[in-house]
N, CA and C atoms as a LAMMPS dump frame, in Angstrom:
ITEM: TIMESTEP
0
ITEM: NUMBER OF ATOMS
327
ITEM: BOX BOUNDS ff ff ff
-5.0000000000000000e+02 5.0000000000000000e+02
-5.0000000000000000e+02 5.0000000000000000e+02
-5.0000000000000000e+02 5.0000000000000000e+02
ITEM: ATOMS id mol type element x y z
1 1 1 N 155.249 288.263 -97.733
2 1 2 C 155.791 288.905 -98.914
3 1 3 C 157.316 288.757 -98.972
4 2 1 N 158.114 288.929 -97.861
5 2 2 C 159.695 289.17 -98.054
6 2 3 C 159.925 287.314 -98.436
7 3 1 N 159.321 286.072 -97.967
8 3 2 C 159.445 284.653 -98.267
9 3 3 C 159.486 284.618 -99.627
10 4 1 N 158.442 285.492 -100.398
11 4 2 C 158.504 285.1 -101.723
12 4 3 C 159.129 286.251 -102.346
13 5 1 N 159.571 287.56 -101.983
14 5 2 C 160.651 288.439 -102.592
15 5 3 C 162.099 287.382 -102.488
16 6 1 N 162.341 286.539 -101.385
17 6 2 C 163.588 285.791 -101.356
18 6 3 C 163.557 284.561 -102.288
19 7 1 N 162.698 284.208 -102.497
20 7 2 C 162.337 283.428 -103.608
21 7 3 C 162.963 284.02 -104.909
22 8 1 N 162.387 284.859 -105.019
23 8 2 C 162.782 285.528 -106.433
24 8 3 C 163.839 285.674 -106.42
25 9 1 N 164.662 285.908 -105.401
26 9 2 C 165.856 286.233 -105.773
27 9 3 C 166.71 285.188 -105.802
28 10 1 N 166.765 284.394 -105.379
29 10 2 C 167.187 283.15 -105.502
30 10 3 C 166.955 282.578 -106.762
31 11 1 N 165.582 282.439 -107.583
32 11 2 C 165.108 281.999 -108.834
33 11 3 C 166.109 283.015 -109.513
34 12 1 N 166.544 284.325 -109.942
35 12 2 C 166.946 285.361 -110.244
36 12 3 C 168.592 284.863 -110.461
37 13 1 N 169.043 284.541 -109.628
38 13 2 C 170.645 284.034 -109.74
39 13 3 C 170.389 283.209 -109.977
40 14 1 N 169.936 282.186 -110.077
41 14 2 C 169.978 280.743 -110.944
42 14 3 C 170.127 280.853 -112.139
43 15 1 N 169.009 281.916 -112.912
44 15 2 C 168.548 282.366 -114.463
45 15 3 C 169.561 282.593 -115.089
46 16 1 N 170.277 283.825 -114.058
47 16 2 C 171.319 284.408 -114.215
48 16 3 C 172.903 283.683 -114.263
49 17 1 N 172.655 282.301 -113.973
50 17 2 C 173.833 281.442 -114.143
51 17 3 C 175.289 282.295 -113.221
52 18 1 N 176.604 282.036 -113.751
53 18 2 C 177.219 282.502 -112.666
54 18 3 C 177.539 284.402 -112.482
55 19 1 N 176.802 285.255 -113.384
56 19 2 C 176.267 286.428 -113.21
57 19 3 C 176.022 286.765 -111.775
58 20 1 N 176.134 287.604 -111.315
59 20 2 C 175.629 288.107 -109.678
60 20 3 C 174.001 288.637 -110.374
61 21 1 N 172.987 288.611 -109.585
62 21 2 C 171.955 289.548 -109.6
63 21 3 C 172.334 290.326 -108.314
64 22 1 N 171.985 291.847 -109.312
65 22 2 C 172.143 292.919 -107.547
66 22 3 C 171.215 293.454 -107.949
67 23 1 N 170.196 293.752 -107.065
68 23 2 C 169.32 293.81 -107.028
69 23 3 C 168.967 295.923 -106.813
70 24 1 N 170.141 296.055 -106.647
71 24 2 C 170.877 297.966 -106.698
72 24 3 C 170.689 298.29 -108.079
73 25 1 N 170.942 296.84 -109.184
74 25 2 C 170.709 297.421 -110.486
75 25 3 C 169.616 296.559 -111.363
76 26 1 N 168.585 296.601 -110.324
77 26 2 C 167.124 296.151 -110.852
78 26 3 C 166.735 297.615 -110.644
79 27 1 N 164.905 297.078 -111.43
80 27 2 C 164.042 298.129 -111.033
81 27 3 C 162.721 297.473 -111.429
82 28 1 N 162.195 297.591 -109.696
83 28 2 C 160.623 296.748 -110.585
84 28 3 C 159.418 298.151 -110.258
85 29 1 N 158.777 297.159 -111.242
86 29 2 C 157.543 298.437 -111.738
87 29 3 C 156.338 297.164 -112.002
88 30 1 N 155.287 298.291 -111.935
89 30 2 C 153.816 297.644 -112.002
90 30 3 C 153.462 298.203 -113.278
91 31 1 N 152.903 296.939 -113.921
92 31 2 C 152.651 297.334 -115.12
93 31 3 C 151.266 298.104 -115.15
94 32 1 N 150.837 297.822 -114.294
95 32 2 C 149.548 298.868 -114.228
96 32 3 C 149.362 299.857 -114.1
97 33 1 N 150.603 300.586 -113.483
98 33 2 C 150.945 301.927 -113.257
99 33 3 C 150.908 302.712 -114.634
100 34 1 N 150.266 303.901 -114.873
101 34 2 C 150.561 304.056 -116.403
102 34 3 C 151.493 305.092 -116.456
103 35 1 N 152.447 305.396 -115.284
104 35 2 C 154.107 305.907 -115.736
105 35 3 C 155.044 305.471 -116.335
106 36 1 N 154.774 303.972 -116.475
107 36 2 C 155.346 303.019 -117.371
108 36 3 C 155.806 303.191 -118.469
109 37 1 N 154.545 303.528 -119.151
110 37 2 C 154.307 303.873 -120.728
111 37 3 C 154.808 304.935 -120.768
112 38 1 N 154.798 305.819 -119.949
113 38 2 C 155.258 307.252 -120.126
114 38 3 C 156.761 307.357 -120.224
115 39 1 N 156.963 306.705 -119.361
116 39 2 C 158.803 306.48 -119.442
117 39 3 C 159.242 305.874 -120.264
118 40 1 N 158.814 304.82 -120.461
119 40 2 C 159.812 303.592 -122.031
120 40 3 C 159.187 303.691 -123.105
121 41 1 N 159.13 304.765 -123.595
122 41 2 C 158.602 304.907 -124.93
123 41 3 C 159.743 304.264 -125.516
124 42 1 N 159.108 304 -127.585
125 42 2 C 160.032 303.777 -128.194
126 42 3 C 161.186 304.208 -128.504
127 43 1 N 161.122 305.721 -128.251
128 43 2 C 162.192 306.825 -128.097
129 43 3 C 163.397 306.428 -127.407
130 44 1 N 162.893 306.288 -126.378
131 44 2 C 163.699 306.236 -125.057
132 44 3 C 164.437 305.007 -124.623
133 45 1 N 163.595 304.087 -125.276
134 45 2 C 164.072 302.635 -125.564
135 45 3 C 165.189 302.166 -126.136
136 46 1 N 164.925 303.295 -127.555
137 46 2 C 165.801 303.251 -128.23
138 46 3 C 167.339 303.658 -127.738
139 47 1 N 167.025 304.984 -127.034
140 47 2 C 168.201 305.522 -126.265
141 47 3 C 168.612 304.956 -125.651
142 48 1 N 168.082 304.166 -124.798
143 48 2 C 168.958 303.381 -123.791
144 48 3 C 169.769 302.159 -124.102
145 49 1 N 168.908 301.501 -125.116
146 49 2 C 169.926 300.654 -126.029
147 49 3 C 171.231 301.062 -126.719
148 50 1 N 171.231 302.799 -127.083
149 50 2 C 172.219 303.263 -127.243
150 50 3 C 173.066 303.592 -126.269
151 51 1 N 172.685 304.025 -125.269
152 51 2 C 173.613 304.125 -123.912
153 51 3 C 174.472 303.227 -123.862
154 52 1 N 173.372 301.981 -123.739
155 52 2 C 174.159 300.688 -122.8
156 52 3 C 175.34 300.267 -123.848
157 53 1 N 175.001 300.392 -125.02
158 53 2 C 176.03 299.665 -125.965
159 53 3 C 176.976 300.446 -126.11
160 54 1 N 176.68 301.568 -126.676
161 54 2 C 177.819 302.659 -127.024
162 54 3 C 178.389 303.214 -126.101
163 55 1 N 177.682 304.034 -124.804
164 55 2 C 177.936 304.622 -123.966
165 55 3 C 179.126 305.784 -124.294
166 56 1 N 177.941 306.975 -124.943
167 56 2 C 178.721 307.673 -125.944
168 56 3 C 179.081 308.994 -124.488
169 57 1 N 179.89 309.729 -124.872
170 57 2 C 180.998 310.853 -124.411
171 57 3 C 179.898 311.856 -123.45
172 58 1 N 179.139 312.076 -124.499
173 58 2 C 178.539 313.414 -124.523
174 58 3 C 176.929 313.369 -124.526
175 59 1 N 175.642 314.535 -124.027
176 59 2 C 174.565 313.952 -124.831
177 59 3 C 174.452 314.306 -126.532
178 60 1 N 175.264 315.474 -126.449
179 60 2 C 175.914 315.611 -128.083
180 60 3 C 175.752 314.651 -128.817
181 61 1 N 176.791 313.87 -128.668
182 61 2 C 177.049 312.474 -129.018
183 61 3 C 175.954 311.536 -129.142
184 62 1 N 175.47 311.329 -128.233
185 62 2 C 173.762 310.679 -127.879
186 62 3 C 173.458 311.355 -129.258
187 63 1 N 173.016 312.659 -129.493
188 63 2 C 171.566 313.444 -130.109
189 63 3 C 171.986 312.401 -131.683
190 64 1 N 173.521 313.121 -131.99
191 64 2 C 174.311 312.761 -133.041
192 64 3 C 173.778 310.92 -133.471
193 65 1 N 174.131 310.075 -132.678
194 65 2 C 173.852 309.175 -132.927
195 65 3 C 172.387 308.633 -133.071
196 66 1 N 171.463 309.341 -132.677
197 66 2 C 170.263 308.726 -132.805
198 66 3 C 169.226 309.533 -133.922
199 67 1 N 170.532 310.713 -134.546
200 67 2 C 169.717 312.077 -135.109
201 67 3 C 168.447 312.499 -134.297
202 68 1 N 168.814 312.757 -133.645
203 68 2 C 167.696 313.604 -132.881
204 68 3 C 167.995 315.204 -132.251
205 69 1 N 166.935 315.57 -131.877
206 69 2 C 167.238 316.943 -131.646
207 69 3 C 167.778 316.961 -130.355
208 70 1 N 169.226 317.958 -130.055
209 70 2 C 169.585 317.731 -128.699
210 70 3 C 168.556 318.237 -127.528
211 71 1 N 167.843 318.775 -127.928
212 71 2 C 167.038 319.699 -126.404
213 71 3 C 165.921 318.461 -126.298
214 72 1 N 165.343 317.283 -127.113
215 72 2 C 164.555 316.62 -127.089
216 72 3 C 165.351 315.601 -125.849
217 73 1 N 166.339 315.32 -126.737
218 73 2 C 167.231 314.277 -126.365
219 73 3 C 167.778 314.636 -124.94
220 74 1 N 167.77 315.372 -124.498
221 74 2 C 168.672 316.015 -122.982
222 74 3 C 167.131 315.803 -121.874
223 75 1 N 165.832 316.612 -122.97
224 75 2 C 164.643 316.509 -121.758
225 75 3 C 164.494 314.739 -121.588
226 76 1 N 164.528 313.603 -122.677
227 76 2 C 164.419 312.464 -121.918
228 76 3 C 165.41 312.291 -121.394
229 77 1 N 166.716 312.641 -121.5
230 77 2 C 167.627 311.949 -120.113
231 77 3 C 166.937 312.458 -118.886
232 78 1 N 166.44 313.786 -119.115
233 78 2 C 166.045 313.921 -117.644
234 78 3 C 165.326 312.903 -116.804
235 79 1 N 164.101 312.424 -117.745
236 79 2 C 162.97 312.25 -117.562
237 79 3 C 163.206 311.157 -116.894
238 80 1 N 164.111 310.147 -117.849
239 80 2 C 165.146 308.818 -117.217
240 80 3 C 165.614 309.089 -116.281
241 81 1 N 166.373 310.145 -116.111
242 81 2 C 167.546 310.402 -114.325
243 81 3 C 166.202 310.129 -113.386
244 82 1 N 165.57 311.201 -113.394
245 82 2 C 163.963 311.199 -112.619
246 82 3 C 163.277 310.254 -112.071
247 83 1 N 163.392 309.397 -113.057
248 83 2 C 162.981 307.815 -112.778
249 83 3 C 164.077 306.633 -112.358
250 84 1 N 164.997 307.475 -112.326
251 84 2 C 166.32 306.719 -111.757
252 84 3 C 167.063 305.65 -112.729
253 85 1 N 166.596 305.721 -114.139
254 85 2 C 166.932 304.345 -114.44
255 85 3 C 168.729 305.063 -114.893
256 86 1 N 168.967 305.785 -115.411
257 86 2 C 169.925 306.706 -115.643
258 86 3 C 170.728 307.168 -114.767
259 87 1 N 171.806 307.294 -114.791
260 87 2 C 172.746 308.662 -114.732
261 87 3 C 173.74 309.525 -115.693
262 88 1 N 174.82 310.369 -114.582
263 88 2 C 175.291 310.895 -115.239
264 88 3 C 177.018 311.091 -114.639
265 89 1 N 177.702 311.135 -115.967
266 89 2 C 179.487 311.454 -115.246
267 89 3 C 179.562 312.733 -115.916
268 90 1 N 180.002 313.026 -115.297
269 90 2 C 180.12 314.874 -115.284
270 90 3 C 181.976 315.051 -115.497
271 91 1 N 182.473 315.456 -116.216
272 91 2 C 184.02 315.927 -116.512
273 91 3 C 183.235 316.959 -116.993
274 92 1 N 183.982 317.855 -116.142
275 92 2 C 183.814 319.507 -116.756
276 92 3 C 182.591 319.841 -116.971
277 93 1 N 182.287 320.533 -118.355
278 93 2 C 180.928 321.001 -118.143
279 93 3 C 180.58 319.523 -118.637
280 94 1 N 180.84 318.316 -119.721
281 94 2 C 180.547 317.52 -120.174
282 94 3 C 179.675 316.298 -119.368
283 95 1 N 178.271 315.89 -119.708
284 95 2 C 177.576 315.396 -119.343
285 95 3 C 178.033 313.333 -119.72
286 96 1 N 178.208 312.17 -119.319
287 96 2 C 178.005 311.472 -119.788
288 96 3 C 176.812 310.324 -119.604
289 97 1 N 176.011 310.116 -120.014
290 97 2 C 175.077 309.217 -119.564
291 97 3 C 174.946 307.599 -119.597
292 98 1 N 174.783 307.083 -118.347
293 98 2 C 175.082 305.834 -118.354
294 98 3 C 174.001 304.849 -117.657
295 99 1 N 173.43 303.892 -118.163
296 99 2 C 171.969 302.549 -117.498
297 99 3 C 172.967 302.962 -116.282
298 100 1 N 171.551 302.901 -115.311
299 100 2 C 172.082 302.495 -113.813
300 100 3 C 171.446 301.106 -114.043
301 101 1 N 170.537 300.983 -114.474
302 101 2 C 169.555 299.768 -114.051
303 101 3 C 169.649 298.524 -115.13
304 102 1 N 170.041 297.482 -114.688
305 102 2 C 170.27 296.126 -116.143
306 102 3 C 169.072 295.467 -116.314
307 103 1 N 168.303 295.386 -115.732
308 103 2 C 167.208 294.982 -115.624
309 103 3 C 165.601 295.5 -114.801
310 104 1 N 164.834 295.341 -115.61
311 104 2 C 163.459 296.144 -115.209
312 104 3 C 162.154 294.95 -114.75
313 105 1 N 162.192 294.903 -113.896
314 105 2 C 161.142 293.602 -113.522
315 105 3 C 160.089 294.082 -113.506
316 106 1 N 158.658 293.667 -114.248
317 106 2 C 157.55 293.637 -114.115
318 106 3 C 156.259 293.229 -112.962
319 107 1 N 156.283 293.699 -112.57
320 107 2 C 154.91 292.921 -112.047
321 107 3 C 153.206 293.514 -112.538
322 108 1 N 152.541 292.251 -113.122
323 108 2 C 151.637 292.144 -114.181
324 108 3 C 150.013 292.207 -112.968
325 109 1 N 150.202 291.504 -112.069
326 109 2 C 149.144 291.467 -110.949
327 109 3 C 149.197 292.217 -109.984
C-alpha cells in the first residue's frame, strides 16, 4: 500500500505542475462512506467556495453573503471544523473561517 500511496504522490506533483502538493492540505475520503454526502452538501459547497474566494471577516459576513440564516450558517461551520476541512482565526470575540483543505481525494473502490 505505502508503494502505491508514493505513487500517487508523485503522479500528484506532476498534475500539479510547479505547485507543491502537501499532502497536510489534502483530505481523502471513501466515497462509500455515506458521511460524505452528509458533509458536502450543496449548502456547504457552496460555502466553502465562498470561504476560499472571499474569505470573509466574520461568520456574519459568511451568513450576509450567502443570505442565509446565521445560526444555520455557524452549525455548518461546525460541522466542517468537525470534519476538519475548516478552521478558524479568532481576533477577539470575532470568528474567521478559513479551507484548511485544497483538495479532497476520492477513493471510489
Amino acid at each position: 500500500m505505502e508503494k502505491e500511496f508514493q505513487e500517487f504522490v508523485r503522479r500528484m506533483e506532476k498534475f500539479m505542475g510547479n505547485e507543491m502538493f502537501h499532502l497536510e492540505r489534502s483530505m481523502f475520503l471513501d466515497f462509500r462512506d455515506h458521511d460524505f454526502f452528509q458533509v458536502f452538501t450543496e449548502k456547504r459547497l457552496e460555502m466553502l467556495r465562498e470561504i476560499r474566494d472571499v474569505r470573509p471577516n466574520s461568520i456574519r459576513e459568511l451568513a450576509d453573503r450567502l443570505q442565509r440564516d446565521i445560526k444555520n450558517v455557524y452549525d455548518d461551520l461546525c460541522l466542517l471544523e468537525r470534519s476538519n476541512v475548516i478552521g478558524f482565526e479568532t481576533t477577539g470575540r470575532r470568528k474567521s473561517p478559513f479551507v484548511k483543505r485544497d483538495i479532497v481525494i476520492l477513493k471510489f473502490w
